[in-house]
N, C-alpha and C positions, 0 to 999 in steps of 0.2 A: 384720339382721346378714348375714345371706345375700346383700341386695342389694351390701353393701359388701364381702365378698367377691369378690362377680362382677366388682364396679365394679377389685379389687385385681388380679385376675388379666386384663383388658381390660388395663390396664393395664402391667403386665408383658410383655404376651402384643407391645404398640403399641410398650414402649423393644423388645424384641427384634429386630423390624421395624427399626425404624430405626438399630440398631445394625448389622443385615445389609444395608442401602441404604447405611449411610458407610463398611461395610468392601468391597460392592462398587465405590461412588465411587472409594473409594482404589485399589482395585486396578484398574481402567482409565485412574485417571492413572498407574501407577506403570508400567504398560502403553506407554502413549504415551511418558514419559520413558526408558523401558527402548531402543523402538524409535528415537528423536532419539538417543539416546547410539550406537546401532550406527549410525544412519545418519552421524551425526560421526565415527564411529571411522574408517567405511568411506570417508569424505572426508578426512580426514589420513593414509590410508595414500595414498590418490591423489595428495594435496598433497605428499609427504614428500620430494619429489627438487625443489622448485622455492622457495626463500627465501622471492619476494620474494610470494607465493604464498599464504604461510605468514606472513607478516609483514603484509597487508594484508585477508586474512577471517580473521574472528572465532573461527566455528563452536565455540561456548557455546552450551551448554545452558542455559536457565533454567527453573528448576521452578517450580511454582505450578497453582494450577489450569487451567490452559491451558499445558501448558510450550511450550517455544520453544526450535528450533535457530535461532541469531541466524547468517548468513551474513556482515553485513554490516551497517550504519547502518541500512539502509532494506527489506534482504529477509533473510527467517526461513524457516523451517518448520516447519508445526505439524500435528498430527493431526486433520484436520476434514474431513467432516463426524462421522467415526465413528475410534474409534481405530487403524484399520487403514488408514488414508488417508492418504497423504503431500500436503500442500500445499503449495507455495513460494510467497509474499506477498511485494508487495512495498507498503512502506507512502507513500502520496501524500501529498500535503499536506492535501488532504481526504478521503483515501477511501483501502483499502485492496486489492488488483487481486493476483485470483489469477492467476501468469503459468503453473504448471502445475501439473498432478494428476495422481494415480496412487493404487493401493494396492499397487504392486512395490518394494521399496526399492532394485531392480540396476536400475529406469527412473527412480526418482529420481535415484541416484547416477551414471549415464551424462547426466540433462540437467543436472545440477548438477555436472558438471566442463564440460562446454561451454558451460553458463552464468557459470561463475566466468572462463574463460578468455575471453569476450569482455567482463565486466568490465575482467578485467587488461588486455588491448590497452587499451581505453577509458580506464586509468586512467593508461597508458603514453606515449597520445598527447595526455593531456591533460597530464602531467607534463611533457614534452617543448615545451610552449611551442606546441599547436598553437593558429591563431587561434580566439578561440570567437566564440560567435555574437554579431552584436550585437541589442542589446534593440531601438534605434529606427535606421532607415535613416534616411540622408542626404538630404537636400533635392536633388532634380535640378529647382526649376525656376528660370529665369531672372528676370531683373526683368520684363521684358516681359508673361510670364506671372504674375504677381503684380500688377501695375497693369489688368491685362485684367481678370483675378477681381474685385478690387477695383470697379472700375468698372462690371465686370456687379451686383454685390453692390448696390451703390448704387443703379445706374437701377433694379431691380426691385422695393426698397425703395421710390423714388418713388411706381411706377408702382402697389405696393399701398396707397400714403395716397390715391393720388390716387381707385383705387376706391374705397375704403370711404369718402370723402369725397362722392360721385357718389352711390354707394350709399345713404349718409344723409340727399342730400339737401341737402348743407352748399355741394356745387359745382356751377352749372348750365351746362349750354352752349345 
């Protein structure tokens, strides 16, 4: 009876434990979300005089276990490696690319208005009808230059049947 005693207060002693680990969990997210919300705040008092500014980032908050200030489609910021850490990510097609870090939130919010504002030009001059790049260049070569290739293409094609023919023995001189 003793032993199941012991076994009862282990027990007890293991939920207490882990009820002190998910309320410390919680209170370092709720940390991280606290600090994304002042760092949001302190970028809409910046954004506050410019529209179109304010009509094209996001800057939401998403909570969860990893929250997220969303800037934009593609770059967030999030608390990482530690909760006191400001990171701005921006998400690739394949991979994820820290563009910078800090644990100051007045060196966050100083490269994160010069960062938003060379979005906006970017997003200004692509609005604007500038040419964008194109995927494949144009062909610069002549006919001349095309029956040249061609015909080198050919004779060295020959010239390897003809060794491996020599070579096997199949052609003698």
């Amino acid at each position: 009876m003793a032993e199941r005693d012991s076994f009862g207060v282990a027990l007890q002693h293991a939920r207490v434990a882990e009820a002190a680990q998910l309320e410390a969990i919680m209170n370092i997210r709720d940390a991280r979300t606290l600090r994304l919300e002042s760092l949001r705040d302190a970028m809409q008092t910046r954004l506050s005089g410019n529209a179109q500014a304010q009509g094209l980032f996001d800057l939401t908050v998403q909570p969860g276990a990893k929250p997220k200030l969303w800037i934009d489609l593609i770059s967030s910021v999030v608390m990482e490696p530690d909760p006191r850490t400001y990171r701005l990510v921006q998400d690739r097609e394949k991979f994820s690319e820290t563009v910078f870090e800090t644990s100051r939130e007045t060196e966050m919010v100083e490269y994160l208005t010069r960062y938003l504002a060379h979005r906006l030009v970017l997003h200004d001059k692509v609005s604007a009808g500038a040419p964008a790049v194109e995927s494949s260049p144009k062909s610069n070569y002549s006919l001349f230059d095309m029956i040249y290739v061609w015909f080198t293409g050919c004779l060295f094609g020959v010239m390897t049947l003809i060794s491996i023919a020599i070579y096997l023995k199949k052609l003698h001189f």
